[in-house]
KEBA-692540 format. One line per 2 residues: their letters; for each residue x, y, z of N, C-alpha, C. Coordinates in steps of 0.2 Angstrom, whole numbers. Layout:
REM KEBA-692540
A> X/Y/Z/X/Y/Z/X/Y/Z; ... $
***
This chain:
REM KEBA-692540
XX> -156/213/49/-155/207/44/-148/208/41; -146/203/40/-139/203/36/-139/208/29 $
XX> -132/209/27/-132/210/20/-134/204/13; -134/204/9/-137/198/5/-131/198/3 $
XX> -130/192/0/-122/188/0/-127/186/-8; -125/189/-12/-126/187/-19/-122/182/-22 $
XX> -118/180/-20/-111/173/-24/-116/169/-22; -121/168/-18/-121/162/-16/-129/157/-22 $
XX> -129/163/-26/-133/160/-33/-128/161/-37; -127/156/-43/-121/157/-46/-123/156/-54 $
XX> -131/158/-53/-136/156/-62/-131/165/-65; -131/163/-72/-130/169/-74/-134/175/-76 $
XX> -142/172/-75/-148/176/-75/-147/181/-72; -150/187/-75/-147/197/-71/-152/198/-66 $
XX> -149/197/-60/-152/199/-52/-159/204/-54; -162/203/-51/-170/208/-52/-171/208/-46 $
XX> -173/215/-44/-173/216/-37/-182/219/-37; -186/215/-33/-192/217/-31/-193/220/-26 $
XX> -195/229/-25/-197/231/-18/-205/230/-19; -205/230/-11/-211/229/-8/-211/232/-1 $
XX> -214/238/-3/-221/244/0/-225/239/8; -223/242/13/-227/237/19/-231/242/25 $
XX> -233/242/28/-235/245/33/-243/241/38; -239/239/42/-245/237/46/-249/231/43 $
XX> -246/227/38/-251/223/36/-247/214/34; -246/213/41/-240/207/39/-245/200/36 $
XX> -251/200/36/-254/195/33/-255/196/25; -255/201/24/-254/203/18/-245/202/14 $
XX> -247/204/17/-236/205/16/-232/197/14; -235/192/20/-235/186/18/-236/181/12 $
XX> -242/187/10/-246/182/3/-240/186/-1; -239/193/-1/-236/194/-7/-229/191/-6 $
XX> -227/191/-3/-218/188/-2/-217/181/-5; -224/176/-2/-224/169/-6/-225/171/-13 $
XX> -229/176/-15/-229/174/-23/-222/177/-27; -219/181/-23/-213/181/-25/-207/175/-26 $
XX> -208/173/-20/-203/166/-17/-207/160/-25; -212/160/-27/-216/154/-29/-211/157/-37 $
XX> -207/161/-38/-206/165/-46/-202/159/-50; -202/159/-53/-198/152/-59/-192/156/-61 $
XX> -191/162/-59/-184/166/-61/-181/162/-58; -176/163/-58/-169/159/-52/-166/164/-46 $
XX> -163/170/-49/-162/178/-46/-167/182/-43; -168/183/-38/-173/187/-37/-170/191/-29 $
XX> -169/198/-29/-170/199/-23/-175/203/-20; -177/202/-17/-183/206/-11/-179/210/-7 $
XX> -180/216/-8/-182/220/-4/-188/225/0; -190/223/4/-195/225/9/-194/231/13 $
XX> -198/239/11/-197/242/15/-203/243/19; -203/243/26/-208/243/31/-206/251/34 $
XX> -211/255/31/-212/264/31/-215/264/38; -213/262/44/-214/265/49/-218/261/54 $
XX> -221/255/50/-226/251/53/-224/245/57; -227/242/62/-226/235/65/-220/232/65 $
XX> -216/230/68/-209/225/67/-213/219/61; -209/218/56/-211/212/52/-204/209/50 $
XX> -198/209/54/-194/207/52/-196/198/54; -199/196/57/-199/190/59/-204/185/50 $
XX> -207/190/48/-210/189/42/-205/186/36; -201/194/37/-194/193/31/-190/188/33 $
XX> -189/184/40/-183/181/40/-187/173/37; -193/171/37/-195/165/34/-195/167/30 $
XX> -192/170/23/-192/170/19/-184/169/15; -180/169/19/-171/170/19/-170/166/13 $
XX> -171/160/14/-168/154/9/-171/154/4; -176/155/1/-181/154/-3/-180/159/-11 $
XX> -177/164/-9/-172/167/-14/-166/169/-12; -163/174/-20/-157/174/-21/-154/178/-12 $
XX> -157/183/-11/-154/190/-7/-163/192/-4; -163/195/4/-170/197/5/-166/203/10 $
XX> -168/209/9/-168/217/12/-172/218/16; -172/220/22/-178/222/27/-175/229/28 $
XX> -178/235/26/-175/242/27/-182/245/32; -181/245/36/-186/247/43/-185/254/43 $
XX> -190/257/41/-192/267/42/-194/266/51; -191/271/54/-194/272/61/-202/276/59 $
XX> -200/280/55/-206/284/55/-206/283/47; -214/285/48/-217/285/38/-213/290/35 $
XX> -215/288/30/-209/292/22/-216/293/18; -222/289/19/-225/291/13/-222/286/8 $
XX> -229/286/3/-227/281/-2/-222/281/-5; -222/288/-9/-215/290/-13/-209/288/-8 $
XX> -208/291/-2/-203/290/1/-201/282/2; -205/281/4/-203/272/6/-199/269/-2 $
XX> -204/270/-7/-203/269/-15/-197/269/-14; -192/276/-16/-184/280/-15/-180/275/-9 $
XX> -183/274/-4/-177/269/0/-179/263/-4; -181/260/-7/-184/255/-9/-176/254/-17 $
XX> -179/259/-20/-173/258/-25/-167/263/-24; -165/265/-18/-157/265/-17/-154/259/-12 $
XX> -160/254/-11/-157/249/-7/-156/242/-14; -161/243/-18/-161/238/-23/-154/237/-26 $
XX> -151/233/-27/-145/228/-30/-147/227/-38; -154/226/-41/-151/222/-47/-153/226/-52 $
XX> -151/220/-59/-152/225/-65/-157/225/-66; -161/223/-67/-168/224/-67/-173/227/-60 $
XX> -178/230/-59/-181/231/-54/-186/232/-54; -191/228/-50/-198/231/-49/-203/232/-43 $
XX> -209/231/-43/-214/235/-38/-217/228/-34; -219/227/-32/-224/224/-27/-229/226/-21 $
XX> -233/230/-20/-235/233/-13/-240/227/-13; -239/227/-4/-239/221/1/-245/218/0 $
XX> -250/222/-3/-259/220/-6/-259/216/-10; -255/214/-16/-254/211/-24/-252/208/-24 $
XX> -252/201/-28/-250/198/-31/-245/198/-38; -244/192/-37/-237/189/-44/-240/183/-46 $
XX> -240/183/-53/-242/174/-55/-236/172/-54; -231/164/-53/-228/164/-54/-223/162/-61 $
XX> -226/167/-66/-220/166/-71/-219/173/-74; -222/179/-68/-219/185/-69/-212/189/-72 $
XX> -210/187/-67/-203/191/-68/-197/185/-73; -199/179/-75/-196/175/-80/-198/178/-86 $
XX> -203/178/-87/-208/181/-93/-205/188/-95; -205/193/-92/-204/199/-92/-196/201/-94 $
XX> -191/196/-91/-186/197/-91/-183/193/-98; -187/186/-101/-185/184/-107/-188/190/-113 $
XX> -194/193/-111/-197/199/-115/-192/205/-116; -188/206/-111/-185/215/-112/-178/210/-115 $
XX> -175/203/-113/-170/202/-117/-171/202/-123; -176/198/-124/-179/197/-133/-178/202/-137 $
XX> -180/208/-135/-184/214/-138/-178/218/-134; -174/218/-134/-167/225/-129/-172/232/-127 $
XX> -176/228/-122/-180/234/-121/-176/237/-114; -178/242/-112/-176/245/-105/-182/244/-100 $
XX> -188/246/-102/-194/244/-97/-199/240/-101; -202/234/-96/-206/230/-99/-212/231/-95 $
XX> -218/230/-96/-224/227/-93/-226/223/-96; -234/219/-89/-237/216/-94/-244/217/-90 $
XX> -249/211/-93/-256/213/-93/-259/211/-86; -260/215/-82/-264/214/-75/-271/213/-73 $
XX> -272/207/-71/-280/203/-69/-282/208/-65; -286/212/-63/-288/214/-60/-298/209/-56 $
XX> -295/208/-47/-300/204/-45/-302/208/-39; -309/207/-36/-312/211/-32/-310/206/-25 $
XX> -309/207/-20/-310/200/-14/-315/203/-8; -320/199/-7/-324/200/-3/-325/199/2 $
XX> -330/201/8/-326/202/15/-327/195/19; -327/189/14/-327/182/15/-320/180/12 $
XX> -317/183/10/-310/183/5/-311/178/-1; -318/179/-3/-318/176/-11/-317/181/-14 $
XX> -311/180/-20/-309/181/-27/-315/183/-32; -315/188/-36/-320/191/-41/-317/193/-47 $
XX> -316/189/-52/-313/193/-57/-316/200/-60; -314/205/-60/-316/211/-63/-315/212/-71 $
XX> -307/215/-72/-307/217/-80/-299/212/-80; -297/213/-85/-290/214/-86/-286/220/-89 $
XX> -281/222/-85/-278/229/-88/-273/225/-96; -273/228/-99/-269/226/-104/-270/232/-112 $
XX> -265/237/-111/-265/241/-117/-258/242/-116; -257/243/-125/-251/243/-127/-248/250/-126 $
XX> -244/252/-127/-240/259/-124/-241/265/-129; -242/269/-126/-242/275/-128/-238/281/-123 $
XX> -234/285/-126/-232/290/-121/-237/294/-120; -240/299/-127/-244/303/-124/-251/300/-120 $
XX> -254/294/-124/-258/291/-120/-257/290/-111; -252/291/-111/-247/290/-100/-250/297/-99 $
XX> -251/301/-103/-251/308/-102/-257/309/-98; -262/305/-101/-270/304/-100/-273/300/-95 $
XX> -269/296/-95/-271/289/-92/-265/285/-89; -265/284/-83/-260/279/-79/-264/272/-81 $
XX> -263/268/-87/-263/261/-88/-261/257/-85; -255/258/-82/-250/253/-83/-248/252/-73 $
XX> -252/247/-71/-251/245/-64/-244/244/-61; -243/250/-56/-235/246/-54/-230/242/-52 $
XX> -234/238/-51/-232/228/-51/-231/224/-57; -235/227/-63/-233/224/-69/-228/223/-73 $
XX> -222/231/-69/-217/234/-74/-212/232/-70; -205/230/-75/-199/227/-76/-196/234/-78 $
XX> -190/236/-74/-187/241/-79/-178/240/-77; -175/242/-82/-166/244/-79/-164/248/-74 $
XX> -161/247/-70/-158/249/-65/-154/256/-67; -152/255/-72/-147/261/-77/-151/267/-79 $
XX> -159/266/-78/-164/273/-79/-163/274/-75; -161/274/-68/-163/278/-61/-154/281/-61 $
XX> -149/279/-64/-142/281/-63/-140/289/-60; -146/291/-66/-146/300/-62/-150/303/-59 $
XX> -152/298/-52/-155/300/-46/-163/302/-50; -164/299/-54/-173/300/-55/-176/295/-52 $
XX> -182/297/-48/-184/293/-42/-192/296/-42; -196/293/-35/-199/296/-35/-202/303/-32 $
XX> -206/307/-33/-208/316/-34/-210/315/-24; -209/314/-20/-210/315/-14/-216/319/-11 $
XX> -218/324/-16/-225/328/-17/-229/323/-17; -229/318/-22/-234/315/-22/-236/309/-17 $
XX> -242/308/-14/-243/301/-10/-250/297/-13; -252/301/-18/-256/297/-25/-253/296/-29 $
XX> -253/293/-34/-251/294/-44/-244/295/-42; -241/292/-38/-233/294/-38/-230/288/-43 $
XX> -233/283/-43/-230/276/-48/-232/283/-56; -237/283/-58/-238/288/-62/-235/294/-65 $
XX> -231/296/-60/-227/301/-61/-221/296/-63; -219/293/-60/-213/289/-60/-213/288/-67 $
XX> -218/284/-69/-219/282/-77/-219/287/-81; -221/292/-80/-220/300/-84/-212/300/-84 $
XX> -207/301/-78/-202/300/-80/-199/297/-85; -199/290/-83/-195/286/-86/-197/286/-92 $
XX> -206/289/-95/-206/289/-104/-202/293/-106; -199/298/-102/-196/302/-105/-189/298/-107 $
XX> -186/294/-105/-181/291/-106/-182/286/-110; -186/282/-111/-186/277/-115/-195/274/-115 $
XX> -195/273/-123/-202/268/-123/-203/263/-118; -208/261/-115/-211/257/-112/-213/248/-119 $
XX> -212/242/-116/-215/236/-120/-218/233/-117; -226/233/-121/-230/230/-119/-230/222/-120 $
XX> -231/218/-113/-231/209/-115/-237/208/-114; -241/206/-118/-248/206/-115/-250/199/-114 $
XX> -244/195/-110/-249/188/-104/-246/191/-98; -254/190/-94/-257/193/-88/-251/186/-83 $
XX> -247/191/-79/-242/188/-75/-244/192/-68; -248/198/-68/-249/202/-62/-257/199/-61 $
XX> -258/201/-51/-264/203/-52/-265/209/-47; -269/213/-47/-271/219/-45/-275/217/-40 $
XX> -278/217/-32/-282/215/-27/-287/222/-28; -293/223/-26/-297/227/-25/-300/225/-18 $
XX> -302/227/-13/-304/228/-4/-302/234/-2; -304/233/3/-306/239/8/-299/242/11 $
XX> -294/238/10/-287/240/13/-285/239/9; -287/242/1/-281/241/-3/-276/247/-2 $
XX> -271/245/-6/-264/251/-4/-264/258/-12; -270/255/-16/-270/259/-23/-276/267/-20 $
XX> -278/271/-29/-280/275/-27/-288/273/-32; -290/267/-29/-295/266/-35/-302/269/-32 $
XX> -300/271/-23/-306/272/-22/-307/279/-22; -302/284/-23/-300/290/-23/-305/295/-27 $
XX> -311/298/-23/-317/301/-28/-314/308/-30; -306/311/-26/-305/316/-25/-302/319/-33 $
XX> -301/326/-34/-301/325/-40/-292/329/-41; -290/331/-32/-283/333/-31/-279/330/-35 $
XX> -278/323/-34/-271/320/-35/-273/320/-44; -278/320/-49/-276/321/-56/-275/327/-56 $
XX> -276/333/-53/-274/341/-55/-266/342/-53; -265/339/-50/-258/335/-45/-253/335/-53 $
XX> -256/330/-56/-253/325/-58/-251/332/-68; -258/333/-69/-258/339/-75/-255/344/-73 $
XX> -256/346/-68/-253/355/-66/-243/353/-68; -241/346/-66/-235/346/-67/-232/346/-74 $
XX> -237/341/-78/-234/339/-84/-238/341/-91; -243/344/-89/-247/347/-95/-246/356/-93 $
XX> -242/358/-88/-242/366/-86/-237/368/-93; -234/367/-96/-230/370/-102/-233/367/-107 $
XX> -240/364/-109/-241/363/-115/-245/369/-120; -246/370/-126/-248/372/-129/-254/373/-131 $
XX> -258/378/-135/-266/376/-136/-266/370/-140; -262/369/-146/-257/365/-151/-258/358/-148 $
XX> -256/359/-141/-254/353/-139/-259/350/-135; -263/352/-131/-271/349/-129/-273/346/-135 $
XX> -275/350/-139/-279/349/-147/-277/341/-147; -270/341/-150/-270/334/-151/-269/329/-147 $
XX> -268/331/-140/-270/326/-134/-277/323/-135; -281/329/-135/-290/329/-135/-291/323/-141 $
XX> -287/326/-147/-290/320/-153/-288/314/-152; -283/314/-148/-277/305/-146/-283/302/-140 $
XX> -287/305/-136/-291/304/-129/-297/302/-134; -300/305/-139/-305/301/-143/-304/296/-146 $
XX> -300/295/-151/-297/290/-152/-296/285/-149; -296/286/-142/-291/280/-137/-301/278/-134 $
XX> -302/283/-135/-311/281/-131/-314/277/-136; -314/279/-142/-316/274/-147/-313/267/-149 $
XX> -307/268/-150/-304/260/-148/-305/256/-142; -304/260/-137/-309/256/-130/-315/251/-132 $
XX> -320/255/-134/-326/256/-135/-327/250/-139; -323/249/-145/-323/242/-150/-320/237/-147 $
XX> -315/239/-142/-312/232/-137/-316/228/-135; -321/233/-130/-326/231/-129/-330/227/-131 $
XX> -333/230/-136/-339/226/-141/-334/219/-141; -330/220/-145/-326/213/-147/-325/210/-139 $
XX> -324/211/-136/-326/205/-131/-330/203/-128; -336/207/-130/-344/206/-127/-347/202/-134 $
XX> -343/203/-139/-345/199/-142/-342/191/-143; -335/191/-141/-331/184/-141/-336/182/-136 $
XX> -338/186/-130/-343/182/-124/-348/180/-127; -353/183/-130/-359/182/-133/-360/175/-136 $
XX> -355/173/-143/-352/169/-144/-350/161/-141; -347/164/-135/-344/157/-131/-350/154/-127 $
XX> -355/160/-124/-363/158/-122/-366/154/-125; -367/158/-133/-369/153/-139/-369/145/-139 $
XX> -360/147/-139/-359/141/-140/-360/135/-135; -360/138/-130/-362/133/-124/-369/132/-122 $
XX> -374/137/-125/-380/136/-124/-383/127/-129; -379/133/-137/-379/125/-141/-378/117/-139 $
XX> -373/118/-135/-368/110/-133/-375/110/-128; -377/113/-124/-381/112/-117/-387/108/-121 $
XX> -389/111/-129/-393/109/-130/-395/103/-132; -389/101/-137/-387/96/-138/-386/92/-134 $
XX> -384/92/-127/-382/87/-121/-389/85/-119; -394/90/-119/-403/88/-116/-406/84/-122 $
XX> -405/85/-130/-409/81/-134/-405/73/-132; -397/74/-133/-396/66/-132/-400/64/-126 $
XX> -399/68/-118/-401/62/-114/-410/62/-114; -414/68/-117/-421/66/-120/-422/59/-126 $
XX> -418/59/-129/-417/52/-133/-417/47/-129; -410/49/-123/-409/44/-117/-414/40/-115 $
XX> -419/45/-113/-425/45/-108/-430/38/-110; -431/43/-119/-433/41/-123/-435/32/-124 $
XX> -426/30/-126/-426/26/-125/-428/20/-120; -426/24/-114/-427/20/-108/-433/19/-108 $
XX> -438/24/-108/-444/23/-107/-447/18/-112; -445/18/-119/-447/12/-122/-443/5/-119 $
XX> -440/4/-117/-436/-2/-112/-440/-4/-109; -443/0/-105/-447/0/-98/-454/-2/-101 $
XX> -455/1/-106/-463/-1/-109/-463/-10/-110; -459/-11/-115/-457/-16/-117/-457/-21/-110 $
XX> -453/-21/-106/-452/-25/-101/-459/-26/-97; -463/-20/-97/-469/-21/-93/-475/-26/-99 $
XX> -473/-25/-104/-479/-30/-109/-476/-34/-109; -470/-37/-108/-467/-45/-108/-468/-47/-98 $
XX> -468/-42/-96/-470/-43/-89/-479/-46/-89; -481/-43/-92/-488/-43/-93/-490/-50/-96 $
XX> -486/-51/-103/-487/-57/-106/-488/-62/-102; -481/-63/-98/-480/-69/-92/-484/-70/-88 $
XX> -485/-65/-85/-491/-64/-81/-497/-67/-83; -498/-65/-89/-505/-69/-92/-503/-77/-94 $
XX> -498/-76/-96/-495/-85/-97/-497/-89/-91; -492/-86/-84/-493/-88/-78/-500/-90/-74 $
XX> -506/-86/-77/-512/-88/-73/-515/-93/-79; -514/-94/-84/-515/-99/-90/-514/-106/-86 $
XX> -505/-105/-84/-503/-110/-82/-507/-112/-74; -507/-108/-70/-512/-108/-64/-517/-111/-64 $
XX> -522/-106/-68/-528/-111/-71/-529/-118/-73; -523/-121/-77/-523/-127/-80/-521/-132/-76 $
XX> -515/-128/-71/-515/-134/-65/-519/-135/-59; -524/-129/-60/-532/-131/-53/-533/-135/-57 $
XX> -535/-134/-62/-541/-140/-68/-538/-144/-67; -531/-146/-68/-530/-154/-67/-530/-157/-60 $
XX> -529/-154/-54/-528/-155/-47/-535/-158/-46; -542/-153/-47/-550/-154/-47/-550/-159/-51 $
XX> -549/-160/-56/-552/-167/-62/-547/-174/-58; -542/-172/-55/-538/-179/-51/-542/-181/-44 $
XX> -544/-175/-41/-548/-175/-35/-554/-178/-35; -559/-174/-42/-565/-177/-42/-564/-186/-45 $
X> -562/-190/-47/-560/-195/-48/-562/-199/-42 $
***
């Protein structure tokens, strides 16, 4: 594939370069590239690295026109997540950059949203709040949760929140070769975010612009019951900490369990409520059309006793004109 020829967008919007994680999976790879191609940004380039897997250069070239710049960096052989990641952004071009892998989705007013967000706010890195849906082996869609908390560093320490499709960051954090930990081929987005907090806060947008797939070929570690890649992830960044320093992790991780906890309720109980409310209207909707019913069926009474009335008038009239036919007859 050619080099991208950036002059040929001339918006003054700062280039955001999208890599996108592939291997083996170009029917996936195509959803996600369309919902990048679908973004309302004007700038955007795609970079696709393909770690070793299948030719999909015939993928990336139906996509050429439809953005700013598109990068196909073909691994002969795998690199592993982390590694693909690392070519991924020494290929990436813009000031802004983020994640995609080939399983995920973008709404399309992601990377517009994020990017008016980190200018509003002179933020360095943005995220936002992630649908998370299930797809089943008919490929219907299942909503599950939505991710969406606001930023804590030491809470990062605990807990990888923050899906790596959701996050926006500068290009000028990576300047001194901070990249991905090549140890890792779990939690390496996780590690990556433990860097970067060290350089600057993270800001939370909370409109859901990502979504998260869950199946059977997902590229995440949601299925992962192994308990390596967290010892992995601790042994790195809590090995220098203090007894001191648990403690007040320990009391920040109750905390954070107990506000969970009220999230919850608060939205089992918004749900509760909207039930309510729609049982109420349901119920309302059954009294009017029993009134309906109601009515009709006095309609129907009615017409059957004016039915009936006639009826009776008619054989009156019947009657009255044998008698007179027989009294002309007997004559």
């Amino acid at each position: 594939m050619t080099q991208p020829d950036f002059n040929k967008n001339s918006t003054a919007e700062p280039l955001t370069s999208l890599i996108v994680r592939t291997k083996n999976r170009p029917c996936f790879l195509q959803e996600a590239l369309q919902s990048i191609c679908r973004q309302t940004y004007p700038n955007i380039e795609i970079v696709i690295v393909n770690d070793g897997g299948e030719d999909v250069s015939g993928v990336a070239d139906s996509f050429t026109n439809q953005v700013s710049a598109i990068q196909l960096v073909q691994l002969t052989a795998s690199l592993g997540r982390s590694g693909a990641a690392n070519q991924g952004l020494s290929a990436a071009n813009g000031e802004f950059i983020g994640f995609l892998d080939d399983d995920d989705l973008l709404e399309p007013n992601h990377v517009e949203e994020l990017i008016r967000f980190a200018q509003h706010h002179a933020a360095q890195t943005v995220y936002s709040a992630t649908r998370v849906i299930s797809v089943d082996a008919d490929g219907n869609n299942h909503d599950i949760t939505v991710y969406s908390t606001s930023f804590s560093a030491s809470h990062l320490l605990y807990e990888n929140f923050i899906p790596i499709h959701s996050v926006l960051f500068r290009r000028e954090l990576i300047a001194d070769n901070t990249c991905f930990d090549t140890d890792f081929d779990f939690f390496e987005d996780w590690d990556f975010w433990l860097q970067l907090s060290r350089k600057t806060d993270f800001l939370h947008c909370p409109t859901i612009t990502a979504i998260y797939r869950l199946h059977s070929h997902s590229s995440g570690v949601h299925q992962q019951a192994n308990r390596d890649p967290y010892l992995h992830i601790y042994k790195k960044w809590l090995s220098a900490f203090t007894a001191e320093d648990f403690i007040a992790l320990l009391e920040k991780t109750h905390q954070w369990h107990d506000d969970s906890i009220a999230a919850l309720q608060q939205i089992n109980y918004q749900r509760l409520n909207e039930i309510g409310n729609q049982h109420s209207y349901a119920q309302q909707i059954v009294q009017q059309r029993d009134a309906q019913l109601d009515y009709a069926q006095q309609i129907v009474q009615q017409r059957d006793a004016q039915l009936a009335e006639k009826n009776s008038e008619l054989q009156k009239l019947k009657s009255t004109l044998m008698w007179r036919i027989y009294s002309r007859l007997a004559k």
